[in-house]
Each structure stands twice: as C-alpha cells, then as structure tokens.
DSSP file (Angstrom, degrees, kcal/mol; ACC not computed):
  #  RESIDUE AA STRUCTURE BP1 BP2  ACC     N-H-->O    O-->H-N    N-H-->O    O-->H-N    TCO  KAPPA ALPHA  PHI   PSI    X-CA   Y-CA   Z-CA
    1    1 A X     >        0   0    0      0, 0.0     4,-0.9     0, 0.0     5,-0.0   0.000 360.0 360.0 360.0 -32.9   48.9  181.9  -10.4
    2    2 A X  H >>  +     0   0    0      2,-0.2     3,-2.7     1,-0.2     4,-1.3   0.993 360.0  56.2 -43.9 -67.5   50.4  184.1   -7.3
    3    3 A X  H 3> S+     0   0    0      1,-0.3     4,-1.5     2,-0.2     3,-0.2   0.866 108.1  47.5 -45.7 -60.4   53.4  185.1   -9.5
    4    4 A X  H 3> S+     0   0    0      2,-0.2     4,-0.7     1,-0.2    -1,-0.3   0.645 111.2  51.8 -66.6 -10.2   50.8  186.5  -12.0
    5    5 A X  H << S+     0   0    0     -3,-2.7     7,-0.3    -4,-0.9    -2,-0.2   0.870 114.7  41.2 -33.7 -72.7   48.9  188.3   -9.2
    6    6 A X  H  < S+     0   0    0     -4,-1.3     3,-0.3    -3,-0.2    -2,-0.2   0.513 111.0  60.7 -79.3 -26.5   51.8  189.9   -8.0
    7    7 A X  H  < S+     0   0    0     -4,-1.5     2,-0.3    -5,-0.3    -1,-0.2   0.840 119.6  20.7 -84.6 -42.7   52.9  190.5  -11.4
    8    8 A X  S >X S+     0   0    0     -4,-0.7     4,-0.7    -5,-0.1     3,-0.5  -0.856  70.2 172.1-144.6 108.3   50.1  192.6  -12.5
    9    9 A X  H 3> S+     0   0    0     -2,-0.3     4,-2.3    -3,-0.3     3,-0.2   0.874  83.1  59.2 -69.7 -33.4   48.0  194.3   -9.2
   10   10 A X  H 3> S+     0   0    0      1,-0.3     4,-0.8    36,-0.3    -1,-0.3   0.600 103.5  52.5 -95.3   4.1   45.9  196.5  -11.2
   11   11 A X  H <> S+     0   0    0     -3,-0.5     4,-0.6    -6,-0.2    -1,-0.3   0.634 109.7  51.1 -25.5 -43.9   44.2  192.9  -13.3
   12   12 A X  H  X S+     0   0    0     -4,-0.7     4,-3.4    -7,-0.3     3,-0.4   0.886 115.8  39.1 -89.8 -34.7   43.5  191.4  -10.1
   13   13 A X  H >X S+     0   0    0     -4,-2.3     3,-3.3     1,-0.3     4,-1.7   0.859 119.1  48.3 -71.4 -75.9   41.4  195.0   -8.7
   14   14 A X  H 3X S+     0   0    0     -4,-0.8     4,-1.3     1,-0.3    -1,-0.3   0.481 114.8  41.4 -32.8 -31.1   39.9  195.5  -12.0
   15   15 A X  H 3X S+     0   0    0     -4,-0.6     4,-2.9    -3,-0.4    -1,-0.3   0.730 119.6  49.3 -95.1 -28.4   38.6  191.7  -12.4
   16   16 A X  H <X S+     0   0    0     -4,-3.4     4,-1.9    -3,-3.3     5,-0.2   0.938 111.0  52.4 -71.7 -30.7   37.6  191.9   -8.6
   17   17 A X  H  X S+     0   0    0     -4,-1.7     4,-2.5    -5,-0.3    -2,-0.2   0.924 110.5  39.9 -31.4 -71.3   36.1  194.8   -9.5
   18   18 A X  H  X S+     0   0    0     -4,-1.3     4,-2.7     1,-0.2    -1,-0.2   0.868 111.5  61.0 -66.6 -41.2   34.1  193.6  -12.3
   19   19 A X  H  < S+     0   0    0     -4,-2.9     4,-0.4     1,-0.2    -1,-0.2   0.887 106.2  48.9 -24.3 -72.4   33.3  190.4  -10.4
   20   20 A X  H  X S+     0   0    0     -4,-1.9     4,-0.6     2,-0.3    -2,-0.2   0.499 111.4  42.0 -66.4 -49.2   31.8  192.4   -7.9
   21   21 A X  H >X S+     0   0    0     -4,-2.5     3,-1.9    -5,-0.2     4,-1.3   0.948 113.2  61.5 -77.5 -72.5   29.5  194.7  -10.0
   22   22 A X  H 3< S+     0   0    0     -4,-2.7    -2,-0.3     1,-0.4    -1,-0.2   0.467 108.7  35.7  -3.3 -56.3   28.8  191.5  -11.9
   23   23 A X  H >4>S+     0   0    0     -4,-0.4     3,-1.9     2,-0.2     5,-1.1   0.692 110.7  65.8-108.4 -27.6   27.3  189.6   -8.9
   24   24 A X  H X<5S+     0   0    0     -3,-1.9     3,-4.2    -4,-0.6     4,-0.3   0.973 103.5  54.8 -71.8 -64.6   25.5  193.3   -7.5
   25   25 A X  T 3<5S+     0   0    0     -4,-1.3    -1,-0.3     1,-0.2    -2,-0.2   0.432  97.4  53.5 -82.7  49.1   23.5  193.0  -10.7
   26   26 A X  T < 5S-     0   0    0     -3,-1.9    -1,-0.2    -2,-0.3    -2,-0.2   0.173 135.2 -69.0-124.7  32.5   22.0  189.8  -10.4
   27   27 A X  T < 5S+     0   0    0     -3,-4.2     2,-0.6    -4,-0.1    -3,-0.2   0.522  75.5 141.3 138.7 -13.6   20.9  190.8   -7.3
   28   28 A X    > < -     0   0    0     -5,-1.1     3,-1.6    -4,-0.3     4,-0.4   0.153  59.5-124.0 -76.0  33.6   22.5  191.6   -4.1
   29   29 A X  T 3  S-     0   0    0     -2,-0.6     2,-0.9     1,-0.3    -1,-0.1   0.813  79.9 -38.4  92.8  69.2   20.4  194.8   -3.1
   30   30 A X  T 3> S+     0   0    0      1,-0.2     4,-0.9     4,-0.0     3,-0.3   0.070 107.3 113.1  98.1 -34.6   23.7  197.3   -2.8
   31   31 A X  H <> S+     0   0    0     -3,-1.6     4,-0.6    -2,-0.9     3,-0.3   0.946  82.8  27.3 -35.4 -58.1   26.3  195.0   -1.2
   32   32 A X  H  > S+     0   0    0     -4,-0.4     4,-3.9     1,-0.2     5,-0.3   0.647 100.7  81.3 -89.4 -12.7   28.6  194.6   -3.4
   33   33 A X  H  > S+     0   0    0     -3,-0.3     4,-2.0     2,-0.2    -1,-0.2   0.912  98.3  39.2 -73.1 -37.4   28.4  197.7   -5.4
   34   34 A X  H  X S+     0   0    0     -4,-0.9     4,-2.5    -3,-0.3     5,-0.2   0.983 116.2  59.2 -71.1 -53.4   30.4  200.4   -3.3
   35   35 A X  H  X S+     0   0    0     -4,-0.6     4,-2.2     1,-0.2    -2,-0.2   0.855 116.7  34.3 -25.6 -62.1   33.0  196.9   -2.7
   36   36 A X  H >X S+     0   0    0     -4,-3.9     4,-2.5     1,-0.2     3,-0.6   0.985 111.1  56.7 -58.8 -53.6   33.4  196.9   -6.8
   37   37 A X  H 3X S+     0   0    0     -4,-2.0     4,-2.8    -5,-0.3    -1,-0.2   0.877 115.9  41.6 -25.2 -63.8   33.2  200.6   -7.2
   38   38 A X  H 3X S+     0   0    0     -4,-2.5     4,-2.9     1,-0.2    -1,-0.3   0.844 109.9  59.0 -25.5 -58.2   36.5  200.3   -4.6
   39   39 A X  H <X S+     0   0    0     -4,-2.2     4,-1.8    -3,-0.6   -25,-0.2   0.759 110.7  39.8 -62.5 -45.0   37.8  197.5   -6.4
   40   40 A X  H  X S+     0   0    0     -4,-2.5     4,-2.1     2,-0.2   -26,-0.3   0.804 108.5  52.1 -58.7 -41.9   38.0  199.5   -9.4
   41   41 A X  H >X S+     0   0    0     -4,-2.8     4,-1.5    -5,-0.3     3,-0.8   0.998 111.1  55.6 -48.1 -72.8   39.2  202.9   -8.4
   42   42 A X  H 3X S+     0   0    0     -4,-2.9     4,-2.1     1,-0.3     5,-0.6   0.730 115.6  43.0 -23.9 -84.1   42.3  200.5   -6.4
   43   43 A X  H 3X S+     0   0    0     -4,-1.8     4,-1.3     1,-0.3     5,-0.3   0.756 110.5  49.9 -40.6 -53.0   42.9  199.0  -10.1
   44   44 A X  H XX S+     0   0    0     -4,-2.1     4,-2.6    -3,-0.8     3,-1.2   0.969 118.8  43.0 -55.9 -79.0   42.7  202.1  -11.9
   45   45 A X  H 3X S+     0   0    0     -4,-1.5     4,-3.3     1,-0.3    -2,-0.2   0.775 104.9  54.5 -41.4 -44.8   45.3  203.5   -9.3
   46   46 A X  H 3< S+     0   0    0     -4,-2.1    -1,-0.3     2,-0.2   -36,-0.3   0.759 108.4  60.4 -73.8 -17.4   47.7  200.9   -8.9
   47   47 A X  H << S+     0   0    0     -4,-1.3    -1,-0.2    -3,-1.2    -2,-0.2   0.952 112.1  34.6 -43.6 -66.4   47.9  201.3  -12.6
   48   48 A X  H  < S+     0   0    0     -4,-2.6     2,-0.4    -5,-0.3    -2,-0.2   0.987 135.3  17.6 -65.3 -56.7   48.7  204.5  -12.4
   49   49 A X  S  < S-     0   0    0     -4,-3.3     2,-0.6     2,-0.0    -1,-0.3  -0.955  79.2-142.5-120.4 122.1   51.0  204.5   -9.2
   50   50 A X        +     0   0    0     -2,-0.4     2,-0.3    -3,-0.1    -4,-0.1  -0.898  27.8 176.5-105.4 140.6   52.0  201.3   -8.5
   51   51 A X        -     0   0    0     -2,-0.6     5,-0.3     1,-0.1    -2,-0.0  -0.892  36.9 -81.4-125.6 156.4   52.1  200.7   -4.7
   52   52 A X     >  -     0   0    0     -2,-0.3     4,-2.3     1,-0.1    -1,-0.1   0.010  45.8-107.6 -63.6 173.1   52.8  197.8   -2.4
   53   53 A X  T  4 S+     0   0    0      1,-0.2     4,-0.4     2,-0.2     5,-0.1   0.529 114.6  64.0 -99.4  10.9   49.9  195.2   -1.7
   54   54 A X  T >> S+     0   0    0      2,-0.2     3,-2.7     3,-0.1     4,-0.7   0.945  99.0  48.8 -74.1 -71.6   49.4  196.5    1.8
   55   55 A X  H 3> S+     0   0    0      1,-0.3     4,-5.4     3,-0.2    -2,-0.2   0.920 116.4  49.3 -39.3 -51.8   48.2  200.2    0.8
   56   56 A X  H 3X S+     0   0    0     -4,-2.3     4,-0.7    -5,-0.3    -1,-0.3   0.857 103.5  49.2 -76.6   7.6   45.9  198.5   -1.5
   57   57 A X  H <> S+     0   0    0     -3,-2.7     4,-1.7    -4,-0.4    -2,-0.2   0.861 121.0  46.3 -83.8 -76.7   44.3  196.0    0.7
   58   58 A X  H >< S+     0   0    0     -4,-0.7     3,-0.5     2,-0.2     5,-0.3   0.830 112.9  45.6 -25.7 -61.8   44.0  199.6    3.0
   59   59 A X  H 3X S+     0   0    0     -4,-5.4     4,-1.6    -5,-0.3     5,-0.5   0.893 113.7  54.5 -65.3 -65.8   42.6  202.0    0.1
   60   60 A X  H 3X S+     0   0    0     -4,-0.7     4,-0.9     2,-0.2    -2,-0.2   0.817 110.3  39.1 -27.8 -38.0   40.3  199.3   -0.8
   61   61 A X  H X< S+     0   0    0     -4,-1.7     3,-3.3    -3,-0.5     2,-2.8   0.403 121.7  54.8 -91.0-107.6   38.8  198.8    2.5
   62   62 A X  H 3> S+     0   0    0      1,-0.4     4,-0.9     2,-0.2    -2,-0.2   0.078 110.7  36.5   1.7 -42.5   39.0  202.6    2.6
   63   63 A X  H 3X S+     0   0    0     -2,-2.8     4,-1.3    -4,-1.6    -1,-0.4   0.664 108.2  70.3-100.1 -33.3   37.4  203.5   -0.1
   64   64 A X  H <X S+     0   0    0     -3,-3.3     4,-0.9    -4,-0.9    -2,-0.2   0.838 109.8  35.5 -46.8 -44.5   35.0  200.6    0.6
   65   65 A X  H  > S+     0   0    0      1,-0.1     4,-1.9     2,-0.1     5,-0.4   0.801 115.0  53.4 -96.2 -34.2   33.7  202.6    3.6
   66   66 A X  H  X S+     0   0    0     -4,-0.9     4,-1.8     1,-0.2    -2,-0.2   0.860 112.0  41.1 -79.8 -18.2   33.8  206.0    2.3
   67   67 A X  H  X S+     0   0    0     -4,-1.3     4,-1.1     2,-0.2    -1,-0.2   0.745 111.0  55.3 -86.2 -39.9   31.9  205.6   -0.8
   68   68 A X  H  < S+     0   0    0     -4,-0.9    -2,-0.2     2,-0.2    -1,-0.1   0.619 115.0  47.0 -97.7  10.0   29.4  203.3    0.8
   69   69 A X  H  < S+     0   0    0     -4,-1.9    -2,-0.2     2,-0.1    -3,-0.1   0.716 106.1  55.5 -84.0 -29.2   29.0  206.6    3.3
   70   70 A X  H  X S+     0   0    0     -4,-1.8     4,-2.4    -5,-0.4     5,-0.2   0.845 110.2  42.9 -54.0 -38.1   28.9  208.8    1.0
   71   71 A X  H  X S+     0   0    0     -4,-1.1     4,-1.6     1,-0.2    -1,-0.2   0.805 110.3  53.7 -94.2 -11.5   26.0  207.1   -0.7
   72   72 A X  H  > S+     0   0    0      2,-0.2     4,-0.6     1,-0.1    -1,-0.2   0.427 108.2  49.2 -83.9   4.0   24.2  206.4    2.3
   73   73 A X  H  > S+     0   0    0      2,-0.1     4,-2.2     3,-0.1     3,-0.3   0.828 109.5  61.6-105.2 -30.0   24.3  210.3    3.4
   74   74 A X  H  X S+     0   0    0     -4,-2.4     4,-1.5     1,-0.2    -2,-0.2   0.978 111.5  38.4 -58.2 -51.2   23.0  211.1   -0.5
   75   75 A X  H  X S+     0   0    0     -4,-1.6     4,-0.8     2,-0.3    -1,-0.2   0.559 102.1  61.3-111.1  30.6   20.4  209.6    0.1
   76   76 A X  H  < S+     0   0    0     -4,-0.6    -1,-0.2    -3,-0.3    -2,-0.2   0.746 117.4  41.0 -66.0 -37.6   19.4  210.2    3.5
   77   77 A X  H  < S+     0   0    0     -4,-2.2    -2,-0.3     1,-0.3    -1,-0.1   0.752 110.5  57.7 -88.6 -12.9   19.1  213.7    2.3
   78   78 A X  H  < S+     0   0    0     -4,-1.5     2,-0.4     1,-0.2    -1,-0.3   0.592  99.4  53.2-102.8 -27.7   17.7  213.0   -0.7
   79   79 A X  S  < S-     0   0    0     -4,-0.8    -1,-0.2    -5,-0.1     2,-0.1  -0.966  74.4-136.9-133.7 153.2   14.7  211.2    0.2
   80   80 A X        -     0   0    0     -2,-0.4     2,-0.2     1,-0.1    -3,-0.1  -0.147  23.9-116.0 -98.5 137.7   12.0  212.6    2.7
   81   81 A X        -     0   0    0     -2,-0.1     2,-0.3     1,-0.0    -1,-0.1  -0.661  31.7-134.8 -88.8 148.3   10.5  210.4    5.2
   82   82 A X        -     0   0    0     -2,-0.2     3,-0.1     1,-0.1    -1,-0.0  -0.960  20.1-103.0 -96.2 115.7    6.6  209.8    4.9
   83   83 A X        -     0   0    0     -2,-0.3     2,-1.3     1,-0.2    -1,-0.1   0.233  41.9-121.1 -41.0 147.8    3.8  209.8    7.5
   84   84 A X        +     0   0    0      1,-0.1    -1,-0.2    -3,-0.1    -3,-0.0  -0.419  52.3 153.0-103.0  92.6    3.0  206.3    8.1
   85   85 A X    >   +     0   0    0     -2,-1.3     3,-2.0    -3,-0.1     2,-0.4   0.319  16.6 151.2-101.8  28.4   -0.5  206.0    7.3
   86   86 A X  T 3  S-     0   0    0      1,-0.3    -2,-0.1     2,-0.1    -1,-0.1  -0.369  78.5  -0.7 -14.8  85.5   -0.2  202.5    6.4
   87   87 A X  T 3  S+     0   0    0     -2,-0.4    -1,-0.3     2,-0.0     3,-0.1   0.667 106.5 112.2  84.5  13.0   -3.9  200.6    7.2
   88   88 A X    <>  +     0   0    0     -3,-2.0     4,-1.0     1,-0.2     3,-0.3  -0.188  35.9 153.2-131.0  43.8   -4.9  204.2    8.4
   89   89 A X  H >> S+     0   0    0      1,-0.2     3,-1.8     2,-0.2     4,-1.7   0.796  72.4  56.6  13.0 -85.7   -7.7  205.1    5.4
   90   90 A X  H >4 S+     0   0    0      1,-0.3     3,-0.6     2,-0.2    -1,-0.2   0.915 107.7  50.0 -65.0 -63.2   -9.8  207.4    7.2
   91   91 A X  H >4 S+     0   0    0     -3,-0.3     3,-0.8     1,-0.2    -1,-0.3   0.770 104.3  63.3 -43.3 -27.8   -6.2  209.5    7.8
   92   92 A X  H << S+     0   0    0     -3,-1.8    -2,-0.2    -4,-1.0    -1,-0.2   0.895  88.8  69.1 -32.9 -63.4   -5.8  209.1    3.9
   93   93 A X  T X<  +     0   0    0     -4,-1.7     3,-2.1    -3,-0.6    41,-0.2   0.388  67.8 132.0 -48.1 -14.5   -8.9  211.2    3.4
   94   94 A X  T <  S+     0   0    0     -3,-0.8    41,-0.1     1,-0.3     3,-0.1  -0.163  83.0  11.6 -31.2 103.3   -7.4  214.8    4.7
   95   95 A X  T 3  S+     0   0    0     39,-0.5    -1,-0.3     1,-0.3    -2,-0.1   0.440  93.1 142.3 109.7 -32.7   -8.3  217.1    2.4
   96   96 A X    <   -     0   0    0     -3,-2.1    38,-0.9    37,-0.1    -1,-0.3  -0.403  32.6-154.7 -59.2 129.8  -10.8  215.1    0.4
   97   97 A X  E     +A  133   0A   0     36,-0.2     2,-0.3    -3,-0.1    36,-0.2  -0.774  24.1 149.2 -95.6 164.4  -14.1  216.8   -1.0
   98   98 A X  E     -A  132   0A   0     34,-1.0    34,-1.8    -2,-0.2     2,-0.4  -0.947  41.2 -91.7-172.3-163.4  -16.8  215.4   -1.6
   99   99 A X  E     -A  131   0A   0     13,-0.4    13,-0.4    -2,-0.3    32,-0.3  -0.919  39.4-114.8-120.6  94.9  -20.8  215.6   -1.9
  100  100 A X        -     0   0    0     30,-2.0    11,-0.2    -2,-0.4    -1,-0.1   0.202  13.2-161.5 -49.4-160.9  -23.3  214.7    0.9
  101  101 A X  S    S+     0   0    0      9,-1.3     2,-0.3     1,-0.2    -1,-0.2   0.461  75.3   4.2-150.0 -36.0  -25.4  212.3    0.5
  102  102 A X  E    S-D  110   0B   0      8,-1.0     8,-0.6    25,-0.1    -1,-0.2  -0.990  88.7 -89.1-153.9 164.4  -27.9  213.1    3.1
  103  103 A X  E     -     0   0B   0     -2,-0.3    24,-0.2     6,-0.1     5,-0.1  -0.414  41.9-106.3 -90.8 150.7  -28.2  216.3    5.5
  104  104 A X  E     -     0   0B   0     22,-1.6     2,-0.3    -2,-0.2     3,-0.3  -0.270  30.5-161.6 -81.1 149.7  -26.7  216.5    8.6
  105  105 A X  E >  S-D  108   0B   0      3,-2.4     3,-2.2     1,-0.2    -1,-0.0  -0.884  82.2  -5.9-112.0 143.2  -29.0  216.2   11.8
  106  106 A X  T 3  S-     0   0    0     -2,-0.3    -1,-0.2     1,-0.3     3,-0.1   0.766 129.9 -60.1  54.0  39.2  -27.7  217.4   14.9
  107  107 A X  T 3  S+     0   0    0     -3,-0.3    15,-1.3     1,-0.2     2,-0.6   0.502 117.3  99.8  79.0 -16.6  -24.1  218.0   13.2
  108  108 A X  E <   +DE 105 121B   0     -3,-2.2    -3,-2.4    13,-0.2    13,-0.3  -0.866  40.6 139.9-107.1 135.3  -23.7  214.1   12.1
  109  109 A X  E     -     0   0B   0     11,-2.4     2,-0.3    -2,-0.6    -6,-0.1  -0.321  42.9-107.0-123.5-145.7  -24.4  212.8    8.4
  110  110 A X  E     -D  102   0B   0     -8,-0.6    -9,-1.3     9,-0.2    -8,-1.0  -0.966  27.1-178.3-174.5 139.4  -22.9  210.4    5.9
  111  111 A X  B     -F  118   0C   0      7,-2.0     7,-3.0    -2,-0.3     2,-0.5  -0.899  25.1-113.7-137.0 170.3  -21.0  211.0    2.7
  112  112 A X        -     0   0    0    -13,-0.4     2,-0.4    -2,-0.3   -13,-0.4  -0.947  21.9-176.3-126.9 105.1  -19.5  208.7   -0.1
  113  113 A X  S    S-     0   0    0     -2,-0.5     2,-0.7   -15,-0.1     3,-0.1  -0.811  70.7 -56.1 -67.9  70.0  -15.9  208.4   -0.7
  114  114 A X  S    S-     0   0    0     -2,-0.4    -2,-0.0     1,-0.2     3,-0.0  -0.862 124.3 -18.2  69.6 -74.0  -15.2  206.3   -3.5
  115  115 A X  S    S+     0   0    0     -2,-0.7    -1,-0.2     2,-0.0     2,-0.1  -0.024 115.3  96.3-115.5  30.7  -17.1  203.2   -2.1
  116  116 A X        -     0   0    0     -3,-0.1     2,-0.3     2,-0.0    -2,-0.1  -0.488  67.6-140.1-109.5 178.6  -17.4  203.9    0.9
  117  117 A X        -     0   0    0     -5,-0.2    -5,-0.3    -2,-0.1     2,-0.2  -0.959  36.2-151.6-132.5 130.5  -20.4  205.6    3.1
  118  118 A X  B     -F  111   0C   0     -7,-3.0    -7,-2.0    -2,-0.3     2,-0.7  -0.828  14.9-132.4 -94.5 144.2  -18.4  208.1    5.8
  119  119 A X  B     -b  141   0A   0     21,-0.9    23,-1.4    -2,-0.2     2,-0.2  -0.901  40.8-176.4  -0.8  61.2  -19.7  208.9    9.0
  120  120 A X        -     0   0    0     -2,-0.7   -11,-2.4    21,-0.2     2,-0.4  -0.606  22.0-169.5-112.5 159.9  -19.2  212.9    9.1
  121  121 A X  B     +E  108   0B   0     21,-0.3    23,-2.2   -13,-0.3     2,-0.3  -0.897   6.3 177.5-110.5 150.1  -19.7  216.0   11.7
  122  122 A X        -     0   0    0    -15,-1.3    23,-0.1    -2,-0.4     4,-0.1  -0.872  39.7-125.5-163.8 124.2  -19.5  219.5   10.6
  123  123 A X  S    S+     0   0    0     21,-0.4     2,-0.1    -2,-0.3    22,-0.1   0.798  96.1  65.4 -28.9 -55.3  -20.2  222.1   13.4
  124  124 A X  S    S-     0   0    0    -17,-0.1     2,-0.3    -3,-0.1   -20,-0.1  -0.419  93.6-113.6 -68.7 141.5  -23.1  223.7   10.7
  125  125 A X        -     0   0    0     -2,-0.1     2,-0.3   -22,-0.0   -20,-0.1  -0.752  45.0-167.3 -88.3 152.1  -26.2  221.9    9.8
  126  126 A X        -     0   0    0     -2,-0.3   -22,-1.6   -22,-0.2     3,-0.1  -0.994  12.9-117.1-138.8 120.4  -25.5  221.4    6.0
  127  127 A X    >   -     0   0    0     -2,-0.3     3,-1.0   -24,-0.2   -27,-0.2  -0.305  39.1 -83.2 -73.4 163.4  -27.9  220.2    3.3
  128  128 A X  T 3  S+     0   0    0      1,-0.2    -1,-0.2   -27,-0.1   -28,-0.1  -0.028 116.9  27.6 -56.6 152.5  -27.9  217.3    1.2
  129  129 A X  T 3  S+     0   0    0      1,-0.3    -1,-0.2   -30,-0.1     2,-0.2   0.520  80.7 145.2  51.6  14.0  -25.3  218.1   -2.1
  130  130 A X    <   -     0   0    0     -3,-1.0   -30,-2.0    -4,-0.1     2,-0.3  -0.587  53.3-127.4 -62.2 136.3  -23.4  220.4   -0.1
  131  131 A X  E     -A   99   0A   0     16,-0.3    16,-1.6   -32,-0.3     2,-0.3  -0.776  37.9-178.1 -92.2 137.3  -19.6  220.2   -1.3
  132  132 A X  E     -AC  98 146A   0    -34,-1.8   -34,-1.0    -2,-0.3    14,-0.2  -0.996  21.2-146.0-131.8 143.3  -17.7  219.6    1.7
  133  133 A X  E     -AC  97 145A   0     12,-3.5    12,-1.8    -2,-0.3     2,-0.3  -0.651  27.3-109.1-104.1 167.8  -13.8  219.2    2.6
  134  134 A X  E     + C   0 144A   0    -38,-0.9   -39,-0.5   -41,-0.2    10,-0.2  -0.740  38.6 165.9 -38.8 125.5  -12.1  216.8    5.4
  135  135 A X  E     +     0   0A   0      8,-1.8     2,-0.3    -2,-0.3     9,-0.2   0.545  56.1   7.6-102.3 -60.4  -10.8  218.5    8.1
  136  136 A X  E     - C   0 143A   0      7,-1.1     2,-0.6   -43,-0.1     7,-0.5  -0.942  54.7-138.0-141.9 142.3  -10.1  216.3   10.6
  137  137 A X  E     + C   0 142A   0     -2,-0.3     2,-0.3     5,-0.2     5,-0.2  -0.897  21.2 172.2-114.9 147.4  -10.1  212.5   11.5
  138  138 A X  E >   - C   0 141A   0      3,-2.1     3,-2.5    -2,-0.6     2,-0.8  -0.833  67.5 -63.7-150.8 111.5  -11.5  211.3   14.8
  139  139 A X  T 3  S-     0   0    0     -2,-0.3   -49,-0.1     1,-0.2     3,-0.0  -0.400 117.6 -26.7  21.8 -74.6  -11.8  207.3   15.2
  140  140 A X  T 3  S+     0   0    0     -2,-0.8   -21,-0.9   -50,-0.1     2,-0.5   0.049 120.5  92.9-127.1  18.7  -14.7  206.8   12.0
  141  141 A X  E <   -bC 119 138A   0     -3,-2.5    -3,-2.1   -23,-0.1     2,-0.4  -0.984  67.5-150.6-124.1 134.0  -16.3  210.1   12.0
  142  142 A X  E     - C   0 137A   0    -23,-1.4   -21,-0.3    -2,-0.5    -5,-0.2  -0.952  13.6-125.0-117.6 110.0  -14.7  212.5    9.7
  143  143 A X  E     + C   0 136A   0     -7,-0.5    -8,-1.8    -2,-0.4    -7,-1.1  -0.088  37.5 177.9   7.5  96.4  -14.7  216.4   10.4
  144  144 A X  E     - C   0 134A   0    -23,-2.2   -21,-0.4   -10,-0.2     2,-0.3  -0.816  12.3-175.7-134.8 155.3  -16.2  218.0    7.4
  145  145 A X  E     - C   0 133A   0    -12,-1.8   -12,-3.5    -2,-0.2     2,-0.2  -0.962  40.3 -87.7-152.4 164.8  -17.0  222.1    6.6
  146  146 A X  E     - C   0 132A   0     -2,-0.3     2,-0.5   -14,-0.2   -14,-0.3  -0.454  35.8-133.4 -69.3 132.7  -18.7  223.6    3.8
  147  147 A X        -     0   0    0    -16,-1.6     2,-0.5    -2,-0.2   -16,-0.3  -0.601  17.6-153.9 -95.6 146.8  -16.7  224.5    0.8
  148  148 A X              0   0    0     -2,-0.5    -1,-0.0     1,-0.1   -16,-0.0  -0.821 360.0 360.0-107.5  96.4  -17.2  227.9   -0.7
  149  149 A X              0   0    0     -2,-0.5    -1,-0.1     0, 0.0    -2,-0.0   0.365 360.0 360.0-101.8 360.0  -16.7  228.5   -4.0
C-alpha cells in the first residue's frame, strides 16, 4: 500500500483532502476545513510539479496555517462586535417611543412597553398620551422627553 502512496502523491492529498472536507461537514465546527482545503491545493500541486514528500508534508502544514489565518483575519474584519446587552432589557429600550399611561408628578410616571409597566422621569411634567422617546437608562427608571412631531 506504501508503494502505491509513493507511486501516486497527488491521490493520497486529494483523498486526504476529500476525507477531510468529508468529516468538516458532518460537523466539526471549522477544524478540518482549512486542513482539507491544504490537502487539496498539495494534491492539485504535486500533480502538477511533482516534488519530494518532505516539501509536501511542509506546504501542507503551510498552507494549513496560512489559509486558516487568512480566514480568521476575514472575518475579524468582517463581523462587528455587539454591545453586550445580554439580560440588560431596560438598555434594550434606547430609543424606544412610546405613550404614557399616566402623567408625570414631580417628573416620575409610568409607561407600557410591550408588557411591561416602566418606571420613567422626564425633566418636564408631561401629560397622560404624550408620545415620548428613551433617552437614558438608570437602574429601572427610564429617562424619557417629549417627542415633537
């Protein structure tokens, strides 16, 4: 089985190759996929140019690391990290309008967000059905002004 190895280089990359993608999709999150990617190029090349089985075991791990830096720098730049407002609702709420519900006395009221009853302040006393935005969150009282259409 050696003899046939050695006999024909670019069969062994190309089936390790295939292996390799083969076993990435039934699941391994990324592992294996730059490895095959490698595995293939090597095949494809020692096709073409055949070279002894030291350079490939080197352009295979070579190409093994540059491919799977390359794809990790595409998509560092490619997707954009997100606030983590994870469990943080009330930070969610930036920006939301919505209607009072009753008017505020001394600067504190209450509004309804979806199903919820908010806790709000707004500098101005503001009557009940007054449209109002989020401004600001501060522990369960949410920062409200009047919108002006």
């Amino acid at each position: 089985m050696l003899e046939a190895i050695a006999a024909n280089p670019s069969w062994f990359w190309l089936s390790l190759g295939g292996l390799l993608l083969a076993a990435e999709m039934l699941g391994a999150s990324g592992y294996m996929l730059w490895s095959g990617v490698a595995a293939v190029v090597v095949g494809a090349l020692v096709w073409l140019f055949p070279f002894s089985w030291e350079m490939q075991g080197v352009l295979f791990a070579v190409l093994t690391v540059v491919s799977a830096f390359l794809w990790w720098y595409w998509l560092s730049k490619r997707t954009k990290p997100q606030p983590a407002m994870l469990n943080q609702r009330s930070h969610q709420l930036l920006g939301t309008r919505a209607t009072l519900t009753e008017p505020t006395v001394d600067g504190f009221g209450r509004m309804r967000v979806g199903d919820s009853s908010w806790r709000i302040y707004s500098a101005n006393e503001l009557a009940i059905g007054t449209e109002v935005e989020v401004i600001l969150v501060e522990g369960n009282t949410l920062h409200v002004r009047a919108v002006h259409r």
